[in-house]
C-alpha positions in Angstrom: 36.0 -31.1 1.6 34.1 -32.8 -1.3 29.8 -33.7 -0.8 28.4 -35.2 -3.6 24.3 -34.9 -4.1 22.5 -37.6 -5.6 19.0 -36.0 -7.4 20.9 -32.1 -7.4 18.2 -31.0 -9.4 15.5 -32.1 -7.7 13.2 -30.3 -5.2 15.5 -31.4 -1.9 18.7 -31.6 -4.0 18.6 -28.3 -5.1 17.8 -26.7 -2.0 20.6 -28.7 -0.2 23.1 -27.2 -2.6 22.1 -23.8 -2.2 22.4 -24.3 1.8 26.2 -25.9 1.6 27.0 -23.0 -0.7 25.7 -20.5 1.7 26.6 -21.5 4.9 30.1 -23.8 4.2 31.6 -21.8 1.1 34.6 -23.8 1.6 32.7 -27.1 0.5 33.0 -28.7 -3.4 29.4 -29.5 -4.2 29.6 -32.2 -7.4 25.9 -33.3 -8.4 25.0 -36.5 -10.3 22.6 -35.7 -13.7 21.3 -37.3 -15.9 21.3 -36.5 -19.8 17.6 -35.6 -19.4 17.7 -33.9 -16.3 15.7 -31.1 -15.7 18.3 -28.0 -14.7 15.6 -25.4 -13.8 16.4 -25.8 -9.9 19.9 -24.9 -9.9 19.9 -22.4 -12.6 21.4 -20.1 -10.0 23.9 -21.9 -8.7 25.2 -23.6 -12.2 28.4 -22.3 -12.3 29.1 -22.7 -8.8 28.6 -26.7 -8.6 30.3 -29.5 -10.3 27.5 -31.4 -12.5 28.9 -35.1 -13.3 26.6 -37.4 -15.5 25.6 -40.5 -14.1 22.3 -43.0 -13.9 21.7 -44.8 -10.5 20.2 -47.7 -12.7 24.3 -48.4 -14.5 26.9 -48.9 -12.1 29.5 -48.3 -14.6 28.7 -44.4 -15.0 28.6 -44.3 -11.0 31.5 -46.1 -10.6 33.3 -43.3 -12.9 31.4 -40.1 -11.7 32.7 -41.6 -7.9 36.2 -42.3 -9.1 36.4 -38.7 -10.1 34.9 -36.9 -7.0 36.0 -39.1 -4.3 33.6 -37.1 -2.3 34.0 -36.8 1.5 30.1 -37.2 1.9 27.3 -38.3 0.0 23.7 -37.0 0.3 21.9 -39.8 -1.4 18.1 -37.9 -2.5 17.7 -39.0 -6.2 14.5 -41.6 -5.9 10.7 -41.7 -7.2 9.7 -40.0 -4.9 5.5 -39.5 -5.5 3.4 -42.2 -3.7 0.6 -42.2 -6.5 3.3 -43.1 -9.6 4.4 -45.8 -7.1 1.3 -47.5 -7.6 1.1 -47.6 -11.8 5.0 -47.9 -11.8 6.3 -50.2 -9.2 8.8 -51.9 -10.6 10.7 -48.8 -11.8 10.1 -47.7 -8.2 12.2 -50.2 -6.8 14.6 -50.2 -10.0 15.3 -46.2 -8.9 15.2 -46.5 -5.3 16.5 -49.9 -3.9 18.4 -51.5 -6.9 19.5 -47.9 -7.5 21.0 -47.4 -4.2 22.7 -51.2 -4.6 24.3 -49.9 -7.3 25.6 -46.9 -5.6 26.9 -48.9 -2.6 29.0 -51.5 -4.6 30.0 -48.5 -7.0 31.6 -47.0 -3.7 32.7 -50.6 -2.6 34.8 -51.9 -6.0 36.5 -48.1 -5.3 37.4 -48.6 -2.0 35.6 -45.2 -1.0 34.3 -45.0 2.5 32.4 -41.1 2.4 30.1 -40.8 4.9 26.6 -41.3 3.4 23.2 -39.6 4.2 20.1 -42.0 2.9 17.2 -39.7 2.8 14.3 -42.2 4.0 10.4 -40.9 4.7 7.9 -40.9 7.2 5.9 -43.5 4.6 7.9 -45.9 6.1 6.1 -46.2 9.1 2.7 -46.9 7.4 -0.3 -48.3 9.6 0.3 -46.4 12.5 -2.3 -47.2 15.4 -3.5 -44.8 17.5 -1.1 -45.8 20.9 2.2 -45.4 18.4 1.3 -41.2 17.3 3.8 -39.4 17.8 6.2 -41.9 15.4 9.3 -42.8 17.5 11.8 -44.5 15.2 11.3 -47.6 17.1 8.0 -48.2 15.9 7.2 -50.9 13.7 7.2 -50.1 9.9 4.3 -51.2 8.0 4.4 -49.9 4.4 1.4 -48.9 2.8 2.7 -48.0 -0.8 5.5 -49.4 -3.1 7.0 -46.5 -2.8 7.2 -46.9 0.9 8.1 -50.5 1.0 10.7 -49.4 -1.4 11.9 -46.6 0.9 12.3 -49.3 3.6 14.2 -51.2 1.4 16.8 -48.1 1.2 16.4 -48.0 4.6 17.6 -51.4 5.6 19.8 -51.8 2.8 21.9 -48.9 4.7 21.7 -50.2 8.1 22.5 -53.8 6.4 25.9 -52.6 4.4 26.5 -50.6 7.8 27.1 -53.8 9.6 28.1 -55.8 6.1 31.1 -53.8 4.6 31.2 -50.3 7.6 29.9 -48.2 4.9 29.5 -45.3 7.3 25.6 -44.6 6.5 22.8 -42.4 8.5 19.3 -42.6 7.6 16.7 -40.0 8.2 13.2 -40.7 7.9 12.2 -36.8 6.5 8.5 -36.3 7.0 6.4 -34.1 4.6 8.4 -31.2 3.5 7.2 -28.4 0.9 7.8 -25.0 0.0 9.4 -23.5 -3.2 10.1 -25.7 -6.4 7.8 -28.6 -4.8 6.9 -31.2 -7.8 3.3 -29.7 -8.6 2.4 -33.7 -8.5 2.5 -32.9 -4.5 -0.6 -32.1 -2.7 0.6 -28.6 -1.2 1.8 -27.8 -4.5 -0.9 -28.9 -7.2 -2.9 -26.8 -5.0 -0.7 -23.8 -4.8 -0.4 -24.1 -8.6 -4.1 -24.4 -9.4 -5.0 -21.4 -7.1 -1.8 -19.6 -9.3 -3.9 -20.6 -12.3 -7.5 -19.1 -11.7 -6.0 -15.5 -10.2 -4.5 -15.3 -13.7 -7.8 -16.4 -15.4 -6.2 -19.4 -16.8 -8.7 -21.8 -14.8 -12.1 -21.9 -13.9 -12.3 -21.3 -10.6 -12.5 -24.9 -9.1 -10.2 -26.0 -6.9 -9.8 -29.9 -7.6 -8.5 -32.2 -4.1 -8.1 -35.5 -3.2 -8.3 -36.9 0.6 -8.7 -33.8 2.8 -8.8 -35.9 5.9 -5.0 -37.2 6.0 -2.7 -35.5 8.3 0.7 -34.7 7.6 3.7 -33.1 9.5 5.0 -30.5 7.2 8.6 -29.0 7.6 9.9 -26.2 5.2 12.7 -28.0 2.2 15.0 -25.1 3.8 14.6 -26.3 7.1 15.0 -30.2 5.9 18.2 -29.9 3.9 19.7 -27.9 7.0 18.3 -31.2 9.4 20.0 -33.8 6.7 23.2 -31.8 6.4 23.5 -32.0 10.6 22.4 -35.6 10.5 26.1 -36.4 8.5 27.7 -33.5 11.1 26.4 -34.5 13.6 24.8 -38.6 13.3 26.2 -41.6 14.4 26.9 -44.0 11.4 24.3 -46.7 11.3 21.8 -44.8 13.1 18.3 -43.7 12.4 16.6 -39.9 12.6 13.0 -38.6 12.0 13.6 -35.3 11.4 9.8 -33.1 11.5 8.1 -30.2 13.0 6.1 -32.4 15.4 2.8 -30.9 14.7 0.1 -32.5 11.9 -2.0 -30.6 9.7 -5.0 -32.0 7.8 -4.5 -31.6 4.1 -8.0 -29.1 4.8 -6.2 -27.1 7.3 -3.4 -26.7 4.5 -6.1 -26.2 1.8 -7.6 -23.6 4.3 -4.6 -21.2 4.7 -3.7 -21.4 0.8 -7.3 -20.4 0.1 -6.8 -17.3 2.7 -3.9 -16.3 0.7 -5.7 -16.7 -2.6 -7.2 -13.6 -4.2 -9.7 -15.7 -5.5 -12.8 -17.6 -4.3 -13.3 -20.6 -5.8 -15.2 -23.8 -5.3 -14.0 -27.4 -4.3 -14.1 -30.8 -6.0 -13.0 -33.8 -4.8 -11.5 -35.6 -7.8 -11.0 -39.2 -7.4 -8.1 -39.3 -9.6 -6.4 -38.1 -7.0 -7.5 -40.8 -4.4 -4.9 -43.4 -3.6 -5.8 -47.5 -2.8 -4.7 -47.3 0.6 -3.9 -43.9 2.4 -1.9 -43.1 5.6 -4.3 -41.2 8.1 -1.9 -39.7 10.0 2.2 -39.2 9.9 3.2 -37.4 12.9 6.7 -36.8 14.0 8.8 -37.7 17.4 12.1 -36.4 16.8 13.2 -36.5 20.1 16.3 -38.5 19.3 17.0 -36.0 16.7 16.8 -32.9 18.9 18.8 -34.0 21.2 22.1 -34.8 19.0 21.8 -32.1 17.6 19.7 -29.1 18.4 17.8 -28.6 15.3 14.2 -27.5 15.1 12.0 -25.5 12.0 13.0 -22.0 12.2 10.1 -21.1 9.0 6.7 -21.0 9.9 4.5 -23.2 8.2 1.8 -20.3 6.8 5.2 -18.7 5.1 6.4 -21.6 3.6 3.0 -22.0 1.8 2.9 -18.2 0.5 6.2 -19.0 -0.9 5.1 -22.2 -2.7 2.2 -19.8 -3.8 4.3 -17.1 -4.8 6.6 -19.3 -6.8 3.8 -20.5 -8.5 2.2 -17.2 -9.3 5.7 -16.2 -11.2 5.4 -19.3 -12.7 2.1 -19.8 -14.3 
């Protein structure tokens, strides 16, 4: 069996690797790079994986990394993923994710390949979420708040759309917030982690600088994710939808709260409005009853040790 993983060097990507190699030795993991990827994430597991070069913005190098694989499945994760750079950079948003994931379904189309495909979606989707709609079922009405999450729907149709077009055999999940090692230290869990990291080695003042404490997120552990998105192509029906999630939200305060009791630090807190965004989601809160169901998963890592990893990784790090 051959899986292909679009964005393998990325924070999901990578950890989605390391899980197939784990737990399915049997599987060929092939990865799509780019010239100027970053490789740090799958140092580790380099020699284990087949790295093909490839750029979901020129169907011709996809069309040829795809010819070569002919992969079995397809995790699609490669996007811009980071709400705030979807605001100064929305065009190339939408040229990564939607035109990106065009390019990727015609690639497979002209070949006359027919993998099973995983389009990694978000809980941004939903958006304005009113108070009679928490928890998020994936019947609820999406209402984007971002361009990153109206690009995200995009993906998200686009999939259901060449479902029913062409019987590309696609399953979206809607992942809400995930963290935990090797998270982009643009993310809030993360930029925290890292600052904290910085001022116990004496390479900050000891300010601790936030953004909206007040929004609530449901947090699952990357491990725990990639485990949900490879039982989603196991186990999903094609042309399907899946929140996957813990089910419970934390305030970005209550996640600031248990990084500072892990902290050998004390340190005071700044809001900076940098870090502010136009128009914020208050609240992403999981159902995944549907999800449960098919197929039994639920977070096995608890949320307080997920977040001394992230610190720990950062501590080596810094």
């Amino acid at each position: 069996m051959k899986v292909l993983i679009t964005g393998i060097t990325g924070f999901a990507g990578s950890h989605l690797a390391e899980y197939i190699l784990n737990t399915h030795p049997e599987v060929e993991v092939y990865g799509i790079v780019r010239w100027r990827s970053r490789l740090e994430n799958i140092t580790s597991i380099q020699d284990r994986i087949y790295l093909l070069e490839a750029d979901l913005k020129d169907i011709t190098s996809l069309r040829s990394v795809l010819a070569h694989a002919k992969p079995d499945w397809v995790f699609h994760l490669a996007a811009q993923s980071f709400v705030p750079t979807s605001w100064k950079c929305p065009a190339e948003t939408f040229a990564t994710n939607a035109l990106g994931q065009i390019n990727l379904f015609e690639a497979l189309l002209s070949l006359k390949l027919n993998p099973k495909i995983h389009v990694a979606g978000s809980s941004e989707e939903y958006g304005q979420v009113y108070e009679s709609e928490i928890p998020m079922k994936e019947t609820n009405p999406l209402r984007p708040l971002s361009p990153y999450a109206v690009s995200k729907v995009t993906q998200d149709l686009l999939a259901y759309q060449y479902f029913r077009s062409y019987g590309l055999r696609t399953v979206r999940t809607r992942g809400f917030n995930h963290t935990g090692p090797r998270r982009g230290e643009v993310f809030v869990t993360s930029t925290i982690a890292k600052q904290l990291a910085e001022i116990e080695k004496g390479k900050r003042e000891a300010v601790l600088r936030v953004g909206n404490l007040e929004a609530k997120r449901d947090f699952t552990d990357v491990r725990d994710m990639v485990r949900g998105y490879w039982l989603a192509l196991e186990k999903g029906e094609e042309g399907e939808v899946y929140n996957i999630g813990s089910g419970r939200a934390y305030s970005i305060r209550e996640v600031l709260d248990i990084l500072l009791s892990l902290a050998r630090v004390k340190v005071k807190i700044e809001v900076d409005p940098e870090r502010l965004r136009p128009s914020d989601v208050p609240i992403l809160l999981a159902d995944v009853t549907k999800f449960r169901r098919l197929t039994q998963w639920e977070p096995k890592i608890p949320f307080e040790q997920t977040l001394r990893d992230l610190l720990n990784y950062w501590r080596e790090r810094v």
